[in-house]
OpenMM code with the backbone's topology and positions (N, CA, C; nanometers):
from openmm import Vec3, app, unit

residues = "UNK UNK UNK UNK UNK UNK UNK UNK UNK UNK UNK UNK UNK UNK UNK UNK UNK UNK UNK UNK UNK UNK UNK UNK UNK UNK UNK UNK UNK UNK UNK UNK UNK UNK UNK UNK UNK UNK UNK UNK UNK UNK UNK UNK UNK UNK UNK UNK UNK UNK UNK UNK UNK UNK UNK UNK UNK UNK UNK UNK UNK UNK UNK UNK UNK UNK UNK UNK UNK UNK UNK UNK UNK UNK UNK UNK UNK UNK UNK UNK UNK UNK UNK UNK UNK UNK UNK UNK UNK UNK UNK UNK UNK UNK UNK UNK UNK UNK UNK UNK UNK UNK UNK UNK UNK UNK UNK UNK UNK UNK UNK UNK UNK UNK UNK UNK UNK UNK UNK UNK UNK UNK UNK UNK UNK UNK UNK UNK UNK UNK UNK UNK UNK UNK UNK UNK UNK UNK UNK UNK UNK UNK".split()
positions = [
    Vec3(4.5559, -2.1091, -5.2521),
    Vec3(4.6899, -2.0639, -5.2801),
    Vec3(4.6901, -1.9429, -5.3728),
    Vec3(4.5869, -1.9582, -5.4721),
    Vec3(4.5668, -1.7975, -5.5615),
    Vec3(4.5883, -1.7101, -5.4959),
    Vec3(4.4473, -1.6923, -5.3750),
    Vec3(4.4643, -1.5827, -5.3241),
    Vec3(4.5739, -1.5587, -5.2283),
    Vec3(4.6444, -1.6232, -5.1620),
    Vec3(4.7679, -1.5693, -5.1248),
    Vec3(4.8881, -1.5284, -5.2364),
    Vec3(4.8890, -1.5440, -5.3196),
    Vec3(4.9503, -1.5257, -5.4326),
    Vec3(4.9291, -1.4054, -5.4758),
    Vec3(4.7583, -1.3824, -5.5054),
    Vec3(4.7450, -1.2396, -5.5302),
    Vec3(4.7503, -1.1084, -5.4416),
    Vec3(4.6926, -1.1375, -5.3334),
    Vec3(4.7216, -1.0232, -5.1848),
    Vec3(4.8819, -1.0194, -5.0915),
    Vec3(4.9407, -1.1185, -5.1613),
    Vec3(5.0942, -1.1064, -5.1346),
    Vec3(5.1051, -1.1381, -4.9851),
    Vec3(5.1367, -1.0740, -4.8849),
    Vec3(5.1749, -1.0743, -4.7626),
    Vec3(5.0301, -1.1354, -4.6618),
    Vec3(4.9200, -1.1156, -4.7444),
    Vec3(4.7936, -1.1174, -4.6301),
    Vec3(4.7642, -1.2495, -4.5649),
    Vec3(4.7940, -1.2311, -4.4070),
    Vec3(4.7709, -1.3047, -4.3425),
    Vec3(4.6780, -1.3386, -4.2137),
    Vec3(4.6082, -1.4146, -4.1422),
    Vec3(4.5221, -1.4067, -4.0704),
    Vec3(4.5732, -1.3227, -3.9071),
    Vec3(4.4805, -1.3980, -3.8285),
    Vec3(4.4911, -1.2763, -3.7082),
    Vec3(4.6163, -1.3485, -3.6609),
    Vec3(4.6715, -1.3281, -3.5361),
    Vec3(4.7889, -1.3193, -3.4706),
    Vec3(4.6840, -1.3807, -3.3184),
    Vec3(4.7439, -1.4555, -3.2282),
    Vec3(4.6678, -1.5002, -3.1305),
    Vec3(4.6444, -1.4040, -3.0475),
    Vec3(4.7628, -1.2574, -3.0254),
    Vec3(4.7696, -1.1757, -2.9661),
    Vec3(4.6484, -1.0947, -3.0165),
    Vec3(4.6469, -1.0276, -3.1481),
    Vec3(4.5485, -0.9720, -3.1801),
    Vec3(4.3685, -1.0255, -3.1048),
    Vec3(4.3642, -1.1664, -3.1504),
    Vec3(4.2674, -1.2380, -3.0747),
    Vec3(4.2325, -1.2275, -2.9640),
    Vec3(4.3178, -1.2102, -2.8617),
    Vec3(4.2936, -1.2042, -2.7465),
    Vec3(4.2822, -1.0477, -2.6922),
    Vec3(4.3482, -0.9801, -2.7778),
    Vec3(4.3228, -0.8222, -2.7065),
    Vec3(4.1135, -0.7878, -2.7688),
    Vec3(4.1058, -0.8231, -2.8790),
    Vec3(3.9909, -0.8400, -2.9031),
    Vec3(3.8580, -0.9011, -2.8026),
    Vec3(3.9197, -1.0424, -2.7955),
    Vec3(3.8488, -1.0923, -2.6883),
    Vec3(3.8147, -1.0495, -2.5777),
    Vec3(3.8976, -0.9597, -2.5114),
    Vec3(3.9475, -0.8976, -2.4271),
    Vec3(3.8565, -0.7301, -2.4334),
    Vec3(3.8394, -0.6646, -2.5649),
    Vec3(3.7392, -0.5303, -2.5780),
    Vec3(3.6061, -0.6101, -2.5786),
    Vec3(3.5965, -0.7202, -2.6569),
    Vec3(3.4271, -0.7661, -2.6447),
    Vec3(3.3860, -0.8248, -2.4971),
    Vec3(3.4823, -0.8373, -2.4266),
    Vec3(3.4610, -0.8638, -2.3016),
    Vec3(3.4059, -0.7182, -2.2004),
    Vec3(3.4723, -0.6505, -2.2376),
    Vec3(3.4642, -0.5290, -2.1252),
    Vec3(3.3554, -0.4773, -2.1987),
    Vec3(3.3243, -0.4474, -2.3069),
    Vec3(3.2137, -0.3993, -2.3553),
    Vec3(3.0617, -0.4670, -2.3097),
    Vec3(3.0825, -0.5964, -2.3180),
    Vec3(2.9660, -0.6930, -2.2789),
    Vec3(2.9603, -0.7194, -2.1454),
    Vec3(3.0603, -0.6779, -2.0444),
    Vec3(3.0283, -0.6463, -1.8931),
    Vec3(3.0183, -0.5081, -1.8745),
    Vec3(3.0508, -0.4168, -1.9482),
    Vec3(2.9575, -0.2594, -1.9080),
    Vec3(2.8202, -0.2564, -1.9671),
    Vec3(2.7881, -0.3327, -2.0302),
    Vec3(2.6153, -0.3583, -2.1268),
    Vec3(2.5648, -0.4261, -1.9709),
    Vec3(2.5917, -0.5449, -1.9718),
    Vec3(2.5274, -0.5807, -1.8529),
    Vec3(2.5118, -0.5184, -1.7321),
    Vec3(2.6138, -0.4513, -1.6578),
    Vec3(2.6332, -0.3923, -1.5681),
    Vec3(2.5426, -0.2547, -1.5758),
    Vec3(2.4948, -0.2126, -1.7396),
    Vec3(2.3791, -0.0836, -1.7115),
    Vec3(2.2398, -0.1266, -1.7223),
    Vec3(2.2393, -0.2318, -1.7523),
    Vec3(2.1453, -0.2876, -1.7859),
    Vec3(2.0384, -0.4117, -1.6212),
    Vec3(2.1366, -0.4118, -1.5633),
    Vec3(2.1705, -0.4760, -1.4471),
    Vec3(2.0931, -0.3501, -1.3637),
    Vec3(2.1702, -0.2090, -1.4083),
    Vec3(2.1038, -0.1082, -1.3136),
    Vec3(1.9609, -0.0370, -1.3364),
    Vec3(1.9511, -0.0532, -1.4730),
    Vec3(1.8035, -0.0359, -1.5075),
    Vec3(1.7118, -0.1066, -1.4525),
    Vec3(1.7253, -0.2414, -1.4391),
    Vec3(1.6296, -0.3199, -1.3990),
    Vec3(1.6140, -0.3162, -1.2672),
    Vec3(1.7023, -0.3068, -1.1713),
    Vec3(1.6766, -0.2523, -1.0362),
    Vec3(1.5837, -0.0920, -1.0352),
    Vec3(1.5964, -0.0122, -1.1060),
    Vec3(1.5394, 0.0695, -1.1231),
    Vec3(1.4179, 0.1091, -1.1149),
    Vec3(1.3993, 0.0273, -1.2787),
    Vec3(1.2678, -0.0040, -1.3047),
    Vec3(1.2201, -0.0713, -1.1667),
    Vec3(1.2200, -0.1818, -1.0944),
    Vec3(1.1879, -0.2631, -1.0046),
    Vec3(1.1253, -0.1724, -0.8777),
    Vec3(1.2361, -0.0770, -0.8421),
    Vec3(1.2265, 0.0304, -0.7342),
    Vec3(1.1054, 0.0927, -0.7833),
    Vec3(1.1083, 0.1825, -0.9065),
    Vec3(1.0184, 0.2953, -0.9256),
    Vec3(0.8741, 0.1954, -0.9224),
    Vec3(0.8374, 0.0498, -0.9811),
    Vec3(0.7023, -0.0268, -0.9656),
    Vec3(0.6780, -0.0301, -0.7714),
    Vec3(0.7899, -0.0267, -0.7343),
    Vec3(0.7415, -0.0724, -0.5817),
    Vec3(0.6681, 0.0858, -0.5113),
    Vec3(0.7595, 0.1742, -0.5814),
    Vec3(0.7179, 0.3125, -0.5209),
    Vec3(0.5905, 0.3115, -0.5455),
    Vec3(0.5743, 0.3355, -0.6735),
    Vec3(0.4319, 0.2931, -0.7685),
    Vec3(0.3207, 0.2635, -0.6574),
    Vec3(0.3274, 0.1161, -0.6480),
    Vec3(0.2303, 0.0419, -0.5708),
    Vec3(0.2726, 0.1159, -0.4268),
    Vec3(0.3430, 0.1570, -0.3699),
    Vec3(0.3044, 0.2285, -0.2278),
    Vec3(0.2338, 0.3936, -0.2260),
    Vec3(0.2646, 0.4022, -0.3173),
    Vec3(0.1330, 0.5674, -0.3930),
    Vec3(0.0087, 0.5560, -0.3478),
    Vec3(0.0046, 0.4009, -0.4675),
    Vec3(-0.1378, 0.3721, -0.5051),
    Vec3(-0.2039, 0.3263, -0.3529),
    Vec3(-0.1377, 0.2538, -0.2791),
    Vec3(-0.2180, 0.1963, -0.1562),
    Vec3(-0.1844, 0.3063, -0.0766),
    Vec3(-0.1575, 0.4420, -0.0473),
    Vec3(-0.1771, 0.5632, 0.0524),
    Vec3(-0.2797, 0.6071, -0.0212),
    Vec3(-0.3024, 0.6232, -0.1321),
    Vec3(-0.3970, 0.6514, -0.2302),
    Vec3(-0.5400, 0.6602, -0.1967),
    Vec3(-0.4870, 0.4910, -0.1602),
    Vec3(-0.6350, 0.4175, -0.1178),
    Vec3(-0.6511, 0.4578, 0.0096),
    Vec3(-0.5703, 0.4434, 0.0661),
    Vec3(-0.5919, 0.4384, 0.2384),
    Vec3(-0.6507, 0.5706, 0.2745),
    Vec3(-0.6050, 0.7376, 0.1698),
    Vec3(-0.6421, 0.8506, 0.2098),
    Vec3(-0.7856, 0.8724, 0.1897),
    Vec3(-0.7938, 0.7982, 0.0391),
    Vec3(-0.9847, 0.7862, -0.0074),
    Vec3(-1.0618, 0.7190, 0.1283),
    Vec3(-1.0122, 0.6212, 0.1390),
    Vec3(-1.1046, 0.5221, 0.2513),
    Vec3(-1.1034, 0.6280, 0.3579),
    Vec3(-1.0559, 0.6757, 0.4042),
    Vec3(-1.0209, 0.7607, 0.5564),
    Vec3(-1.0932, 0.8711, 0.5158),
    Vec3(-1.1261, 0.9572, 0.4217),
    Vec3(-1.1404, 1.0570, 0.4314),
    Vec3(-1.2993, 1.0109, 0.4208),
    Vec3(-1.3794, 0.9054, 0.3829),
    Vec3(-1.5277, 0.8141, 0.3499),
    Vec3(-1.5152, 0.8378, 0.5201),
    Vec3(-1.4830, 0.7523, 0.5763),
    Vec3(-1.4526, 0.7459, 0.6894),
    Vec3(-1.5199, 0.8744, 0.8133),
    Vec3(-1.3985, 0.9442, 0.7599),
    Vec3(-1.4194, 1.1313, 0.8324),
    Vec3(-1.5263, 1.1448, 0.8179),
    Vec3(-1.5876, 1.1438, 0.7048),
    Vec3(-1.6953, 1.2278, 0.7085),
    Vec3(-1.8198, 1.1997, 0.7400),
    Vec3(-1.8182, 1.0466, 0.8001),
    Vec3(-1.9249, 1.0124, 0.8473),
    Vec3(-1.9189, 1.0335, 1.0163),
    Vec3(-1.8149, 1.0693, 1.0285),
    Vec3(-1.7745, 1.0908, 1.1989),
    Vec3(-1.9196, 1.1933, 1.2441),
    Vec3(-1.9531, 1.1485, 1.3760),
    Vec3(-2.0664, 1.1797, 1.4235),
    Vec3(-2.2294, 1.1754, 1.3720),
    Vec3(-2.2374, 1.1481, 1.2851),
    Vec3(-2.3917, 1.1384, 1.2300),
    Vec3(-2.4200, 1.0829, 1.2976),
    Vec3(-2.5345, 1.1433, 1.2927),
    Vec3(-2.6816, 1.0734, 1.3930),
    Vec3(-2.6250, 1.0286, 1.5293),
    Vec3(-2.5206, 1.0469, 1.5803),
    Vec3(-2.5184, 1.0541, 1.6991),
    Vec3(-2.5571, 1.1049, 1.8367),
    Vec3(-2.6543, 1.0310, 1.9223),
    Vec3(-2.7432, 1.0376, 1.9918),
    Vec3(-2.6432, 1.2220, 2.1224),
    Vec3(-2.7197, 1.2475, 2.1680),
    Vec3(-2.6750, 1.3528, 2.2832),
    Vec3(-2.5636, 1.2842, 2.3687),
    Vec3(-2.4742, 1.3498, 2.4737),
    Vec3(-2.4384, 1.3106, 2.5518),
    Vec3(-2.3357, 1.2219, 2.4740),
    Vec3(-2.3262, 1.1995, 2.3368),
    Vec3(-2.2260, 1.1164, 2.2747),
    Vec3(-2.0902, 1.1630, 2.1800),
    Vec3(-1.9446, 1.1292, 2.2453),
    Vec3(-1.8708, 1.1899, 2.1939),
    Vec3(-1.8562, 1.1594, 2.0214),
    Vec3(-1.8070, 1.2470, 1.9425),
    Vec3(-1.8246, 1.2201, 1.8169),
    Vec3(-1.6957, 1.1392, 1.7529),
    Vec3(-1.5390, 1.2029, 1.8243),
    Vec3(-1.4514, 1.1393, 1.8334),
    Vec3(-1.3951, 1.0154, 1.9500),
    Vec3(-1.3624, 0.9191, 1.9830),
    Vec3(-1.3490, 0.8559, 2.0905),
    Vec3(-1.1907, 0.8756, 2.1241),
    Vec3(-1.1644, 0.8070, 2.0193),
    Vec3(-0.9953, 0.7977, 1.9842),
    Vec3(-0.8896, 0.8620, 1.9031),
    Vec3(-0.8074, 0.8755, 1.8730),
    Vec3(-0.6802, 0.9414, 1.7489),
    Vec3(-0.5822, 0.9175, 1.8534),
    Vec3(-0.4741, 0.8283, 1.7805),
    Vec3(-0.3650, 0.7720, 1.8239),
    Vec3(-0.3010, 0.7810, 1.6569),
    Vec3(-0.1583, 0.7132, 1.6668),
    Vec3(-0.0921, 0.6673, 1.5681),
    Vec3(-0.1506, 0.5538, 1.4689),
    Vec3(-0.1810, 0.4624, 1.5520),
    Vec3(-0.2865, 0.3619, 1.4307),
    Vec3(-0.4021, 0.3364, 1.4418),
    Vec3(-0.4889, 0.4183, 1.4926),
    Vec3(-0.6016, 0.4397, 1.5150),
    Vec3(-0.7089, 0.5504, 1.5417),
    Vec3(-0.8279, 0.5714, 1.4782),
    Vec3(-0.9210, 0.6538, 1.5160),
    Vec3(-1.0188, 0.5842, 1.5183),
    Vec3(-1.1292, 0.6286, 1.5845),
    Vec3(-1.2166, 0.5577, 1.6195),
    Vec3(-1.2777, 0.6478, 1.6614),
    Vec3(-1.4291, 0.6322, 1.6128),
    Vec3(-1.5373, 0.7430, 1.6082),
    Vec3(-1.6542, 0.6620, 1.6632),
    Vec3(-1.7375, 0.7652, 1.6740),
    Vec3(-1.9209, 0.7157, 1.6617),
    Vec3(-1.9591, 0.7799, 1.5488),
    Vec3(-2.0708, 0.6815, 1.4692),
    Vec3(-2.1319, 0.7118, 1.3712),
    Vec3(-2.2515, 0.6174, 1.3333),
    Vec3(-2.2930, 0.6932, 1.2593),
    Vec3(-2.4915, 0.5632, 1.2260),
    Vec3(-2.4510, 0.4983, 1.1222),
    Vec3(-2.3294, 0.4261, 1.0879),
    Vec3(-2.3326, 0.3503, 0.9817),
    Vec3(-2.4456, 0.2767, 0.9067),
    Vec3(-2.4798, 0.1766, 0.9852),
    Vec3(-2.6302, 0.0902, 0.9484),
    Vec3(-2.7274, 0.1322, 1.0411),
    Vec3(-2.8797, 0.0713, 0.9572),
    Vec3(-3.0102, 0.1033, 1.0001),
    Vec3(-3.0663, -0.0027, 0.9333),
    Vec3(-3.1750, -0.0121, 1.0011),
    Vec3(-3.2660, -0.1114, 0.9861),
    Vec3(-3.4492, -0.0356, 0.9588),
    Vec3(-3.4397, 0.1028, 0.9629),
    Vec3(-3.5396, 0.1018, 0.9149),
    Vec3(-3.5318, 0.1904, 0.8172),
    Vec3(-3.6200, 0.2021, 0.7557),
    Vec3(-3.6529, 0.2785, 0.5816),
    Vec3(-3.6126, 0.3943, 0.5973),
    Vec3(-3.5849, 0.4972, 0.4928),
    Vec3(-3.5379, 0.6063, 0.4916),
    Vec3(-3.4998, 0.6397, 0.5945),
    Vec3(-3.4068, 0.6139, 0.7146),
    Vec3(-3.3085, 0.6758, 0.7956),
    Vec3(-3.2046, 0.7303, 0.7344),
    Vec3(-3.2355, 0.9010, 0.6619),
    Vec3(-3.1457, 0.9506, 0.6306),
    Vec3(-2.9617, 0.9878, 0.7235),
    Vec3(-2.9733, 0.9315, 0.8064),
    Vec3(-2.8558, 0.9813, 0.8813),
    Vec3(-2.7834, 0.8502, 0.8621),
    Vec3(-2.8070, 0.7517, 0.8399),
    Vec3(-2.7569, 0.6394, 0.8099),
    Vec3(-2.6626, 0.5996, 0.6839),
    Vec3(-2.5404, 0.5713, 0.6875),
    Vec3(-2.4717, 0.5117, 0.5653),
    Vec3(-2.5301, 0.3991, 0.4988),
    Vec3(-2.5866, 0.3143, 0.5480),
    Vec3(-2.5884, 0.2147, 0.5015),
    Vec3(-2.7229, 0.1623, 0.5550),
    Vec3(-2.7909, 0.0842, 0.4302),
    Vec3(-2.9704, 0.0596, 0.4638),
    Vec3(-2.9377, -0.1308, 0.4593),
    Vec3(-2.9266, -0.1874, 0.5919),
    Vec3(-2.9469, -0.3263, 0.5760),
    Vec3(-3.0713, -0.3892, 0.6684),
    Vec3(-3.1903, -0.4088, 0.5800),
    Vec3(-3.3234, -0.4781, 0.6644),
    Vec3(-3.2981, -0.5778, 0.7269),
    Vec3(-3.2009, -0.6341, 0.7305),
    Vec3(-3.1910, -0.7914, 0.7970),
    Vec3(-3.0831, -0.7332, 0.9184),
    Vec3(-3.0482, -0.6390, 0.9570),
    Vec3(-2.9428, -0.6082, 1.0785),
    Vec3(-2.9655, -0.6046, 1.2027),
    Vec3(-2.9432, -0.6802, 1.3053),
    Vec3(-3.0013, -0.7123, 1.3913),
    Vec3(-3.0160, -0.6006, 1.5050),
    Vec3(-3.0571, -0.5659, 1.5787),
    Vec3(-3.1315, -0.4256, 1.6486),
    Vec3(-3.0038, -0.3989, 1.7451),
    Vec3(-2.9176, -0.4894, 1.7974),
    Vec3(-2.8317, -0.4581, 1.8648),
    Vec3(-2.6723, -0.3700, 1.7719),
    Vec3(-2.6414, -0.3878, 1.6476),
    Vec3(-2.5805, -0.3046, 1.5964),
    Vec3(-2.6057, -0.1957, 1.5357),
    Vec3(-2.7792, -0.1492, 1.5227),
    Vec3(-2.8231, -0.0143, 1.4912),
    Vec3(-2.8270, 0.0732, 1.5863),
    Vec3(-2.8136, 0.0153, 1.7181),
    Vec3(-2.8524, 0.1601, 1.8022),
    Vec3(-2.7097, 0.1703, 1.8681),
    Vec3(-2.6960, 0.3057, 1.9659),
    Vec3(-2.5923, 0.3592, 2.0044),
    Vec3(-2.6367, 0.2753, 2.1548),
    Vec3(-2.5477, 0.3300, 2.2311),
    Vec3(-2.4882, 0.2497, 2.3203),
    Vec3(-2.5955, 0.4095, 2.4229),
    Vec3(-2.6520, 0.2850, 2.5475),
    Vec3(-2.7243, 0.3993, 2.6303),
    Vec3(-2.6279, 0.4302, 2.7257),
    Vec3(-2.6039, 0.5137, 2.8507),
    Vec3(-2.5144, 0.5768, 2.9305),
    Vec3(-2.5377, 0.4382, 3.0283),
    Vec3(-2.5914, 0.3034, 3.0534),
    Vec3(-2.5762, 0.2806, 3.1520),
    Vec3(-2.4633, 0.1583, 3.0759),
    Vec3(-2.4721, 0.1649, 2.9584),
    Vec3(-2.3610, 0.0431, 2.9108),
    Vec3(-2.2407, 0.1230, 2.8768),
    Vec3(-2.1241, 0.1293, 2.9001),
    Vec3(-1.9802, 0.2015, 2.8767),
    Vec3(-1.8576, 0.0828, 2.8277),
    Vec3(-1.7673, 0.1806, 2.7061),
    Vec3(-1.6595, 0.0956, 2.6691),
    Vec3(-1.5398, 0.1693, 2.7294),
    Vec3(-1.4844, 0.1387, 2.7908),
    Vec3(-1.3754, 0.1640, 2.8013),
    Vec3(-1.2136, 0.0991, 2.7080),
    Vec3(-1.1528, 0.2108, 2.6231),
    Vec3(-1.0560, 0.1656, 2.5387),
    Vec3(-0.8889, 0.1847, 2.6051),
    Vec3(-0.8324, 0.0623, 2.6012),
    Vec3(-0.6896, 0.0916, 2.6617),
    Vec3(-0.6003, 0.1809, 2.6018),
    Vec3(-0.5150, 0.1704, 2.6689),
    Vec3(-0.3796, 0.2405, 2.5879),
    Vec3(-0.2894, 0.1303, 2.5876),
    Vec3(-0.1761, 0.1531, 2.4745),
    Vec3(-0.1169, 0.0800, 2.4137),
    Vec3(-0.0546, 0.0338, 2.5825),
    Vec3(-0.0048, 0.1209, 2.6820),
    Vec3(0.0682, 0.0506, 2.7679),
    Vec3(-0.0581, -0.1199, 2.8435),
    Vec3(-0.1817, -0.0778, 2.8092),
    Vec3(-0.2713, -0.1972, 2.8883),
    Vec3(-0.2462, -0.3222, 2.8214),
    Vec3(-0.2898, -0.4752, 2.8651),
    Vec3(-0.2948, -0.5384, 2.7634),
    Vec3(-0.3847, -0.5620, 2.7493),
    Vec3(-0.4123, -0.5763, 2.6116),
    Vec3(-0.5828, -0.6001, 2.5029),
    Vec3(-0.6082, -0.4538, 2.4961),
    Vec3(-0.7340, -0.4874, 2.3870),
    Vec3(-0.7653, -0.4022, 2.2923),
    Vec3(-0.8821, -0.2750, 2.3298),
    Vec3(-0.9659, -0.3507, 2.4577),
    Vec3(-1.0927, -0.2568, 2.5244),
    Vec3(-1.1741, -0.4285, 2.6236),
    Vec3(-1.2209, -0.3545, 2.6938),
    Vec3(-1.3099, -0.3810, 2.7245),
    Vec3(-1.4282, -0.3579, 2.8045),
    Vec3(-1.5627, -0.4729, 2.8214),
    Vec3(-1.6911, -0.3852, 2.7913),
    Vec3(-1.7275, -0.4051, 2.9514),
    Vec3(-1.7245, -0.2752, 2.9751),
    Vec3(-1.8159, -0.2397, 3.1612),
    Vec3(-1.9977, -0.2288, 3.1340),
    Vec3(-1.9831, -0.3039, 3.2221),
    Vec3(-2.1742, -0.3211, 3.2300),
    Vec3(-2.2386, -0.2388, 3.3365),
    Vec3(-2.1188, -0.2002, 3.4519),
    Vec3(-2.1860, -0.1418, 3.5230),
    Vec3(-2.2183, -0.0059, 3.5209),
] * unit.nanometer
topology = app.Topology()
chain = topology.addChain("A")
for resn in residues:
    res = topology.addResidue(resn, chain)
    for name in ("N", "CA", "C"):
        topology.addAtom(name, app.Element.getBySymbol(name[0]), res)
């Protein structure tokens, strides 16, 4: 009772006051969320871009390993490119070997069995489809 005594007239809020209040901390705390809402989509987008960089990234490193082994050590009479399509190339190349210092070779594995080191002679042929065939190739003996 003092202090109303001493501040004379001072009185608390008004319900109206309350509610127009209620009412700014409201709109304030749905435009916070609402930018905050858009950041995080943001952020979210720019990580996904991110990771699709990084895996063309990869895919251009691997491909270009790839290229440059196109034709090595490939025997005469042997095309160096076979294929280039949309999801596919497909080459000849000496990837593996089985014997010692075969410099033309990517890759030195002693245990590889003799039928995936050598090239293919003219009397064995692959023939590869096109997307209109169905399946993927297959192998003519004659």
């Amino acid at each position: 009772m003092r202090y109303l005594r001493q501040h004379g007239n001072a009185r608390g809020m008004t319900l109206v006051e309350l509610l127009v209040a209620l009412a700014v901390f409201g709109i304030v705390v749905g435009a916070a969320l609402g930018m905050l809402n858009s950041q995080s989509r943001a952020f979210r987008l720019g990580g996904e871009q991110m990771d699709a960089l990084q895996n063309m990234r990869f895919t251009a490193s691997v491909l270009e390993l790839d290229l440059r082994t196109t034709g090595s050590n490939v025997p005469d009479a042997q095309p160096f490119l076979i294929l280039a399509d949309d999801d596919v190339v497909a080459f000849n190349a000496d990837y593996t070997t089985n014997v010692t210092n075969d410099v033309w070779a990517v890759y030195f594995d002693p245990d590889a069995p003799g039928g995936s080191v050598t090239a293919l002679t003219q009397a064995q042929s692959w023939r590869i489809r096109d997307s209109a065939d169905s399946g993927a190739g297959d192998h003519d003996s004659s």
